[in-house]
C-alpha positions as semicolon CSV with decimal commas, in nm:
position;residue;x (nm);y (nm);z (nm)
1;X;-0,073;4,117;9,193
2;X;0,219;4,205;8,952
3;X;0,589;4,182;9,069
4;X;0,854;4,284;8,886
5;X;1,258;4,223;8,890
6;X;1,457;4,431;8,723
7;X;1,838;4,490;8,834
8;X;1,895;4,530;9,237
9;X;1,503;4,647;9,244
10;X;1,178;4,424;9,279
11;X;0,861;4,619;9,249
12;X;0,546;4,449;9,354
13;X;0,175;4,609;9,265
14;X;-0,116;4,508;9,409
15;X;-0,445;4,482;9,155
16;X;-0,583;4,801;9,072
17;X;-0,861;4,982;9,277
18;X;-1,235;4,912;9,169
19;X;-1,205;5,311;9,117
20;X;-0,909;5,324;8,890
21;X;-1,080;5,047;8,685
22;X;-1,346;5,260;8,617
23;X;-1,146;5,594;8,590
24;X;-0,895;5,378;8,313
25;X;-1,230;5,262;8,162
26;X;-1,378;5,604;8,126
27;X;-1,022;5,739;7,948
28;X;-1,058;5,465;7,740
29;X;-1,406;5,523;7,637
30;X;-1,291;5,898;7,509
31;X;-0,931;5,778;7,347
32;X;-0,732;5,957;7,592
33;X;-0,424;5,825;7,659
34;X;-0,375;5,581;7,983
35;X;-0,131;5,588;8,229
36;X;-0,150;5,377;8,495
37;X;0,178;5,429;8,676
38;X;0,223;5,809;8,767
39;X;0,460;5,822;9,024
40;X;0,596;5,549;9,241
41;X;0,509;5,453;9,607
42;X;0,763;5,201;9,834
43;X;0,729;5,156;10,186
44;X;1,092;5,120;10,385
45;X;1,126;4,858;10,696
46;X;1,451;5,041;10,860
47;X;1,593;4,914;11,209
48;X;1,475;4,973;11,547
49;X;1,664;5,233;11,760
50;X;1,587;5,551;11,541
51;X;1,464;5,845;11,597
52;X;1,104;5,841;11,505
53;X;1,039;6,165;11,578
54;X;1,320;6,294;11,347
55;X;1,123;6,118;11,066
56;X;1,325;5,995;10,712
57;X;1,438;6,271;10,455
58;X;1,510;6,081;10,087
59;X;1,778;6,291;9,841
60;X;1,837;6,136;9,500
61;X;2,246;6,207;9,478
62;X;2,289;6,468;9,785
63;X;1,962;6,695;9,668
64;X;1,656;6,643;9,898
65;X;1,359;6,482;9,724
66;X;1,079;6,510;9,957
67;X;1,014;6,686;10,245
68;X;1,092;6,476;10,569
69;X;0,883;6,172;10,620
70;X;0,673;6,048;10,962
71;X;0,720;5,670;11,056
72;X;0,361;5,525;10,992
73;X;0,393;5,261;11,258
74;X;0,686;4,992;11,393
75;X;0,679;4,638;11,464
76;X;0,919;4,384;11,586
77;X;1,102;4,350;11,249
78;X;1,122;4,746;11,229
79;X;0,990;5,075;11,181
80;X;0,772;5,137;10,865
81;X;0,790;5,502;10,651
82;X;0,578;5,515;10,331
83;X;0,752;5,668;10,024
84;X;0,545;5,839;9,735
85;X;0,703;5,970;9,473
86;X;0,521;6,228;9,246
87;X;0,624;6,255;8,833
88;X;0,838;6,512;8,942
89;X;1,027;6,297;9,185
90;X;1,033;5,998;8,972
91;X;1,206;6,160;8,700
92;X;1,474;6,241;8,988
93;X;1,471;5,885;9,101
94;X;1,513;5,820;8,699
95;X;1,845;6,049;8,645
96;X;1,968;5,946;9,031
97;X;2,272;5,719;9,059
98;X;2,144;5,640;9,397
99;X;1,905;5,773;9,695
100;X;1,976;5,837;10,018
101;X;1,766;5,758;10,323
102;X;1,884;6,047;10,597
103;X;1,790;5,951;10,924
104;X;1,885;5,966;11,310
105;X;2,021;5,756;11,566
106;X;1,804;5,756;11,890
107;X;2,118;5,921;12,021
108;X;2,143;6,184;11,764
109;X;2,407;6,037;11,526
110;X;2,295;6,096;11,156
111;X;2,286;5,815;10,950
112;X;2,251;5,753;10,588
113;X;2,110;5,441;10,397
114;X;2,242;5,451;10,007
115;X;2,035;5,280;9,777
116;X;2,166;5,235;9,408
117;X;1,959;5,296;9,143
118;X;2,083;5,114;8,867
119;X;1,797;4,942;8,655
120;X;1,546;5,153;8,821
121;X;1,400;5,351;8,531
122;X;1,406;4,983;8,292
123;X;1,181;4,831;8,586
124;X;0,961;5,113;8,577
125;X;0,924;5,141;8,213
126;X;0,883;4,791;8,141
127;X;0,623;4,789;8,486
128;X;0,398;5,055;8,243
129;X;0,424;4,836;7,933
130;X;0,283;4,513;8,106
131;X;0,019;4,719;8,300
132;X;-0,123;4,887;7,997
């Protein structure tokens, strides 16, 4: 397992797949380039008392990043929502001063979680160098 500090952020990535060995091992094999980190994925732990059937909508600095997100399950220290951010996304996440976590109240109050992103795209790059 890898973890990584970098700023307000801590990544943590678990040992690649027996799959994406093989995969890196075949690029390798024919000198194409290897890049293990193509996109980013984050799971969020957010409070009880939401509504789950409203689901979690990200925006990187007001403009909507993915399409609303289903709560994969809750516990007692909260409700879980996976994020996975394509290339695409991650170059938002990259230029974003901060992202926003849109939700709703149980009783219908909209709420927002802001997230800074300072040190974000250092973490990431220097998360590719140590992986390669």
């Amino acid at each position: 397992m890898l973890e990584l500090s970098q700023g307000d952020h801590r990544f943590v990535r678990e040992e690649p797949r027996r799959d994406q060995e093989e995969d890196e091992a075949r690029h390798e094999h024919h000198g194409d380039p290897v890049n293990t980190l193509s996109g980013v994925k984050s799971a969020l732990v957010l409070p009880l008392g939401l509504s789950l059937g409203a689901g979690v909508s990200p925006a990187v600095d007001d403009a909507a990043l993915l399409a609303p997100l289903a709560f994969r399950t809750c516990l007692p220290a909260g409700c879980i929502v996976e994020l996975a951010f394509d290339e695409a996304a991650t170059v938002a996440l990259r230029g974003g001063e901060e992202i926003k976590i849109n939700l709703t109240a149980d009783d219908g109050r909209a709420l927002s979680l802001d997230v800074p992103l300072g040190g974000l795209g250092a973490a990431l790059d220097r998360s590719t160098q140590i992986t390669q």
